[in-house]
C-alpha positions as CSV (number, residue, x, y, z in Angstrom):
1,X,78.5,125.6,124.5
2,X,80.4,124.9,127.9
3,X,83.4,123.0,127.8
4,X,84.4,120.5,130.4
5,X,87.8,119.1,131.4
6,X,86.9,115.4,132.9
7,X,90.1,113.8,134.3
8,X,89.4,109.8,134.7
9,X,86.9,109.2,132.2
10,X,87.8,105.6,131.8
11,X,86.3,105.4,135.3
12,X,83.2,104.4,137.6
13,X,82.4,108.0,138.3
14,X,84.0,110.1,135.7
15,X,82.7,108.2,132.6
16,X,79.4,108.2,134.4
17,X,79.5,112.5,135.0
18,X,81.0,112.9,131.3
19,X,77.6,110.4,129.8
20,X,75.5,113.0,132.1
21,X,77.1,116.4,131.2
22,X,76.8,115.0,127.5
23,X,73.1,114.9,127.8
24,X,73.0,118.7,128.7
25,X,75.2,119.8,125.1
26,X,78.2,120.2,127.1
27,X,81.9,119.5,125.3
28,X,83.8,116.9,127.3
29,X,87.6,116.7,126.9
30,X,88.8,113.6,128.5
31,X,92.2,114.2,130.2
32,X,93.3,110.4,129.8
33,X,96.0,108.2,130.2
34,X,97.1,105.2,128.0
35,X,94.2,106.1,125.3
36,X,96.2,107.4,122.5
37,X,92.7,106.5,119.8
38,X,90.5,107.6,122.8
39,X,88.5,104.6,122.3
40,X,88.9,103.1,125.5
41,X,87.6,106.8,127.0
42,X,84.2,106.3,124.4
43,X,83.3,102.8,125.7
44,X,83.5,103.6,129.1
45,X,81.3,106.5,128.4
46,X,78.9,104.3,126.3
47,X,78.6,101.8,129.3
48,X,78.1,104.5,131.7
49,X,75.0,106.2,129.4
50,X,73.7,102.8,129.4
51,X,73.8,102.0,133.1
52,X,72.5,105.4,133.3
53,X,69.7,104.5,130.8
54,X,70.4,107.8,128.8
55,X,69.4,107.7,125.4
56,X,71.1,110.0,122.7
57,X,73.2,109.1,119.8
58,X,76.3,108.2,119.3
59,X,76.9,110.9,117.1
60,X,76.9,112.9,120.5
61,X,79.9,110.9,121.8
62,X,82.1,111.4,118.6
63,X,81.2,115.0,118.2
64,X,81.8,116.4,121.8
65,X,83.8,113.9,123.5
66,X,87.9,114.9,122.8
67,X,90.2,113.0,124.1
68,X,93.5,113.7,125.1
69,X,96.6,111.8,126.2
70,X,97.7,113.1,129.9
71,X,101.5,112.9,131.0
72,X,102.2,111.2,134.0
73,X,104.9,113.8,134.8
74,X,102.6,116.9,132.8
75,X,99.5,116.2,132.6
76,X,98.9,119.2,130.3
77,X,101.7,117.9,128.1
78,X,99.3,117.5,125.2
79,X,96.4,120.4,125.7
80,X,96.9,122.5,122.9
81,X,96.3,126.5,123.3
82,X,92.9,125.7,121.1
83,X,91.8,123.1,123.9
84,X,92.9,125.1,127.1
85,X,91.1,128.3,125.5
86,X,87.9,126.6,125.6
87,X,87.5,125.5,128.8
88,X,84.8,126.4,131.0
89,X,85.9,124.6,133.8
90,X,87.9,121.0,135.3
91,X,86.6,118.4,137.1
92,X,89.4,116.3,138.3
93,X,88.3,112.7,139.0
94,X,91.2,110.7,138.3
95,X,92.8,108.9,141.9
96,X,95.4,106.2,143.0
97,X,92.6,104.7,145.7
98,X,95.1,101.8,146.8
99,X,95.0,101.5,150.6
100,X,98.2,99.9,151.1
101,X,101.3,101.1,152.0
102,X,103.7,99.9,149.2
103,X,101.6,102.4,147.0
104,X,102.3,105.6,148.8
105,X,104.6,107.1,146.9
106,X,102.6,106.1,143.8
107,X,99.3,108.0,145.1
108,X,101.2,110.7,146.6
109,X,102.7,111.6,143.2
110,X,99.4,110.7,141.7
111,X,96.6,112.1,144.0
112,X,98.7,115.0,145.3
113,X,102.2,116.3,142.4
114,X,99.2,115.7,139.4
115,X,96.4,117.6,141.0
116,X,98.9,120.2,141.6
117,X,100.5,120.0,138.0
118,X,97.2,120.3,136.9
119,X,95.8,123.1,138.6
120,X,98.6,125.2,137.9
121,X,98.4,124.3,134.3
122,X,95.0,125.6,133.9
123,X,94.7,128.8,136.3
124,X,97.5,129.5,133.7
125,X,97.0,129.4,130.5
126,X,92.5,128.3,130.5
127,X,91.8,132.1,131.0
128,X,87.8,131.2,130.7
129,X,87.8,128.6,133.2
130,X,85.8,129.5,136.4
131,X,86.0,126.6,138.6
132,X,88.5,123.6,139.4
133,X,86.2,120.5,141.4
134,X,88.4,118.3,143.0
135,X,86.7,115.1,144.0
136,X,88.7,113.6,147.4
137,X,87.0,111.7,149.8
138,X,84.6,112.0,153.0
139,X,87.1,110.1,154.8
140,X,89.9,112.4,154.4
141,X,88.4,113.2,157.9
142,X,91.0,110.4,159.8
143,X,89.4,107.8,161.8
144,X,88.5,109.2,164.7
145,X,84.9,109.0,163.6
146,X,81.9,111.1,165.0
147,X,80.8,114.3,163.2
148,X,82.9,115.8,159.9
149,X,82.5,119.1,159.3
150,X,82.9,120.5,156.0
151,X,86.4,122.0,156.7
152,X,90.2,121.2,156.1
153,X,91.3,118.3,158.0
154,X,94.8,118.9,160.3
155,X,94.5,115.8,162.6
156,X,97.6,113.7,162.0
157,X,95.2,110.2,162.1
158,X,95.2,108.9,157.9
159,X,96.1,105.7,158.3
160,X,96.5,104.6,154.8
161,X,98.1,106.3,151.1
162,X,94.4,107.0,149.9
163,X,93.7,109.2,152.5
164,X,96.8,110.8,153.7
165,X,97.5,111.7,149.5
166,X,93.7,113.2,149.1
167,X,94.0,115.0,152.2
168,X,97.7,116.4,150.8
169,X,96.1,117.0,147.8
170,X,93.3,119.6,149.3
171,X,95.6,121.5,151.6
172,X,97.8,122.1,148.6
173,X,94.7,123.3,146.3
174,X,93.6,126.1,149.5
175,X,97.1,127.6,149.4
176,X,97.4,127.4,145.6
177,X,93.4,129.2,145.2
178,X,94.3,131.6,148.1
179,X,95.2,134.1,145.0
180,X,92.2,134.1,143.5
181,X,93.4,132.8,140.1
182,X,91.5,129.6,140.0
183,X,88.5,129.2,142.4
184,X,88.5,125.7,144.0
185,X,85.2,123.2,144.9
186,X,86.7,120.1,147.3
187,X,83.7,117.3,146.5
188,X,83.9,115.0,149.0
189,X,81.7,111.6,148.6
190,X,81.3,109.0,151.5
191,X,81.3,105.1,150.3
192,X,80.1,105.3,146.6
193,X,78.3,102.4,144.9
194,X,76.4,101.8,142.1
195,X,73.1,103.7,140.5
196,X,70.6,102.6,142.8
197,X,67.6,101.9,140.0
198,X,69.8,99.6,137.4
199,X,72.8,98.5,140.0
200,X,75.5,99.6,137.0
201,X,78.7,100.0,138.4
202,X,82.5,100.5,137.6
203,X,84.3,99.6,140.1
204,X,85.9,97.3,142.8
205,X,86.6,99.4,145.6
206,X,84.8,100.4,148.9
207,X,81.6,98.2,149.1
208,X,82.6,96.0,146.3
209,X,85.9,94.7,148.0
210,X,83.3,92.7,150.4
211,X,81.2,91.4,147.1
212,X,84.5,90.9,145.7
213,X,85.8,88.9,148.5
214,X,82.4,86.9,149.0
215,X,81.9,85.9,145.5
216,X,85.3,85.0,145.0
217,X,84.4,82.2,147.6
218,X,81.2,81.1,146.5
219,X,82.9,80.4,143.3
220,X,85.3,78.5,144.9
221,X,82.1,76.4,146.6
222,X,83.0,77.9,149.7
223,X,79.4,77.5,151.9
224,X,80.5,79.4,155.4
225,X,82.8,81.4,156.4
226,X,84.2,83.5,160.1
227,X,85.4,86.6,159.9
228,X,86.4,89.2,162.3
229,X,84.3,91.9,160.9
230,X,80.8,91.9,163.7
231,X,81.1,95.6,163.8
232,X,77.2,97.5,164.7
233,X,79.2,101.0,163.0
234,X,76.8,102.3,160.2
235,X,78.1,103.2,156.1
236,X,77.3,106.0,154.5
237,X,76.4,104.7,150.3
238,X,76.1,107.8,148.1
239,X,75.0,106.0,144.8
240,X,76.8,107.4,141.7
241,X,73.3,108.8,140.7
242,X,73.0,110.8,143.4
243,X,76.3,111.7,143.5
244,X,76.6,112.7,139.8
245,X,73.4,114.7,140.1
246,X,74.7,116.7,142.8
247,X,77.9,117.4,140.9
248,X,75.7,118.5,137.7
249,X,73.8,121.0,140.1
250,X,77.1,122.6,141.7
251,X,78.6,122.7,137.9
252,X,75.6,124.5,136.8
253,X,75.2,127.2,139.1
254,X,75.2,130.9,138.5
255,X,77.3,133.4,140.2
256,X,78.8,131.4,142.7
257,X,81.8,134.0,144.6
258,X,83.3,131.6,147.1
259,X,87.1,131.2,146.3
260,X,87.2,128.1,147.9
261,X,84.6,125.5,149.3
262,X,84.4,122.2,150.4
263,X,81.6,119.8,150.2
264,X,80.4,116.2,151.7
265,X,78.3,114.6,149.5
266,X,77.0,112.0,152.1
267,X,73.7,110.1,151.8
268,X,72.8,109.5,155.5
269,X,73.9,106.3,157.7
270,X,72.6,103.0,156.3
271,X,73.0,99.4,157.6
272,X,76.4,98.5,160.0
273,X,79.5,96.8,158.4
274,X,78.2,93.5,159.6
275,X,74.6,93.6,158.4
276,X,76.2,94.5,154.6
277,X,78.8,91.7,154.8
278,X,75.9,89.4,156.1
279,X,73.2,90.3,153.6
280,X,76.0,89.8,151.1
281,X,76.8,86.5,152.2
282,X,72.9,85.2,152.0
283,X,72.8,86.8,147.9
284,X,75.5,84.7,146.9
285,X,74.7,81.6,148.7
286,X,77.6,82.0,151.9
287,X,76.5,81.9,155.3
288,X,78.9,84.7,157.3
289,X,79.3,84.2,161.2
290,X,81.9,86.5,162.8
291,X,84.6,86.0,165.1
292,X,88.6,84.6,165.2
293,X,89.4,82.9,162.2
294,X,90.0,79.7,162.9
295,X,90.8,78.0,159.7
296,X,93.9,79.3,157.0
297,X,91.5,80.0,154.3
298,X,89.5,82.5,157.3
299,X,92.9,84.2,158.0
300,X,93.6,84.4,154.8
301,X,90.2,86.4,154.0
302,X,90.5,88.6,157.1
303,X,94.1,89.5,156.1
304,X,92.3,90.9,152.4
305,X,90.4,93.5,155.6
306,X,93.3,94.3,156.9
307,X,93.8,97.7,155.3
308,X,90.2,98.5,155.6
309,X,89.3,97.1,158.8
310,X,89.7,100.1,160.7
311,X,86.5,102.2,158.8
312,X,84.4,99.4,159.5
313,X,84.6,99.6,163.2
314,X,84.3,103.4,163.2
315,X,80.6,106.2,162.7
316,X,80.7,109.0,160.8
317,X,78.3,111.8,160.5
318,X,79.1,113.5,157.7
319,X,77.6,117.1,157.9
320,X,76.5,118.1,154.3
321,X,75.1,121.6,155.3
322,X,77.2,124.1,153.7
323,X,76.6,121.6,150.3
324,X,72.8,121.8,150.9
325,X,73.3,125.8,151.5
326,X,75.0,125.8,147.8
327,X,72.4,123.9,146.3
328,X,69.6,126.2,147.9
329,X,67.7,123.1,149.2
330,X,68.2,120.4,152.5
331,X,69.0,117.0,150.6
332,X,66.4,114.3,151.2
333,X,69.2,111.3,153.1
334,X,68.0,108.0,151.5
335,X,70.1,105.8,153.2
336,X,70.6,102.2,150.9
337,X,68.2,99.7,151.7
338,X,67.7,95.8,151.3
339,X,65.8,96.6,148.1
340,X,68.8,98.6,146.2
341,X,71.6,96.4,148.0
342,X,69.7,93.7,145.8
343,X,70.1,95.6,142.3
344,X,73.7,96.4,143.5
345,X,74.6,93.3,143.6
346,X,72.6,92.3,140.7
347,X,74.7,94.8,138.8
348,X,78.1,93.8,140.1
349,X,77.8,90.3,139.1
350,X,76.3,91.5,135.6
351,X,79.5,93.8,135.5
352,X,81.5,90.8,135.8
353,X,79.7,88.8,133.3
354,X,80.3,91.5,130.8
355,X,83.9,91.9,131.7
């Protein structure tokens, strides 16, 4: 049976690839932090199986899910020589994804000093493991917008501790793979959101930070709002199902010789910044115009886009060929409609309910 190292299965998208790789008899071990009974780890993997709508027991969680307590300083601290023997290969999910500045030495240490840690851990002492699968982010590409190849980024344009760590982080992992050791997969999604068919998510960041935002003032009867956001650039939404079934299908190749590779997983350009924010807006009852804010409460809300604001005025093409070339087929781009924004949103506030 293959044996799978899952860093941040408390997560959105780590619990939801270690309730998928459960469904094809794989072993997870859950590389966690601040889960000392691991139960925190099996929730979150029983509410991704469910948003997922998988159905097997929950004698599958207790008998291949192992958790184990990560170090903040070693994150092998507490792999034991039976645990590192096993493994067939790491998918390292975990990420500091704060955009401000105050954080940067936080997801420097975290997104960049642990990946390393971690690497060097397992091309050591997991002598079966094949592959490491880092997952960064499309927009380790800067913001200079246009089209991202699947290559290294150099440009000295990140303008926040998200990207400039992830970026850090990959240029670190194509030195450190350059021996051969420890081959090395960069994934790179665009903006994930939730599975497009039951609208489960996870998570608060990317797309969410503008439901976030607009719910937050319909609660607080809040019927219009201005914001300084009427941008025409196009998003890229990979849902986590796609994205997760993607990942599956790289894991579960056969003789794969690259040493390292990098991937976008990108779904195709959707609806512009303005058009989400706006279709938003009508689902929760606020009507969104755009321009200067004029009132404290509108500068107030267009400060919460100030670390953001700069992807939502600028295009991506994200070029996804060498991942289609890996995969043996050209990916079908579905790009997120009105009809999945719905059960997106559907979802979120459900989440919320729940939580």
């Amino acid at each position: 049976m293959k044996t799978i190292l899952i860093t941040g299965a408390t997560g959105f998208v780590g619990s939801a690839l270690a309730a998928n790789l459960l469904t094809r008899s794989v072993q997870v071990i859950a590389l966690v932090r601040n889960d000392p009974n691991g139960e925190r780890t099996r929730t979150a993997i029983r509410a991704a199986a469910e948003g997922f709508g998988l159905d097997f027991a929950e004698s599958l969680i207790e008998r291949n899910v192992h958790v184990v307590e990560s170090d903040e300083h070693n994150p092998c601290l507490n792999l034991t020589p039976h645990y590192l023997a096993e493994i067939s290969e790491v998918w390292h999910v975990a990420a500091e994804m704060s955009f401000s500045i105050d954080r940067l030495v936080e997801s420097l240490r975290t997104n960049a000093s642990t990946t390393i840690a971690l690497y060097q851990c397992i091309a050591k002492f997991a002598t079966k493991c094949k592959r490491f699968y880092y997952v960064s982010t499309a927009y380790v590409a800067g913001i200079s917008g246009g089209k991202a190849l699947e290559t290294l980024n150099f440009a000295s344009d990140c303008i926040n501790p998200y990207q400039l760590s992830k970026r850090c982080a990959e240029q670190s992992l194509a030195l450190l793979s350059a021996n051969g050791v420890l081959p090395v997969t960069i994934f790179r999604p665009t903006v994930i959101v939730g599975h497009e068919k039951t609208g489960w998510v996870k998570s608060d960041f990317g797309f969410y930070m503008f439901v976030k935002i607009i719910k937050t003032l319909q609660e607080a009867g809040v019927q219009t709002i201005r914001l300084p956001l009427n941008y025409s650039a196009r998003l890229d939404f990979i849902p986590v199902n796609r994205l997760v079934d993607q990942a599956i299908a790289l894991s579960e190749r056969q003789g794969v010789s690259r040493i390292f590779e990098i991937f976008h997983c990108s779904n195709g350009l959707g609806k512009s910044t303005a058009e989400i924010v706006s279709f938003i807006g009508r689902f929760f009852g606020v009507m969104v115009s755009y321009g200067s804010p004029e009132t404290i409460l509108e500068q107030q809300v267009a400060k919460a886009f100030e670390n953001i604001a700069p992807h939502l005025e600028i295009e991506w093409q994200f070029d996804r060929s060498c991942l289609d070339q890996a995969l043996d087929h050209a990916y079908e781009c579905s790009p997120v409609g009105d009809l999945i924004m719905e059960r997106l949103l559907h979802g979120y506030t459900q989440s919320q309910r729940v939580a």
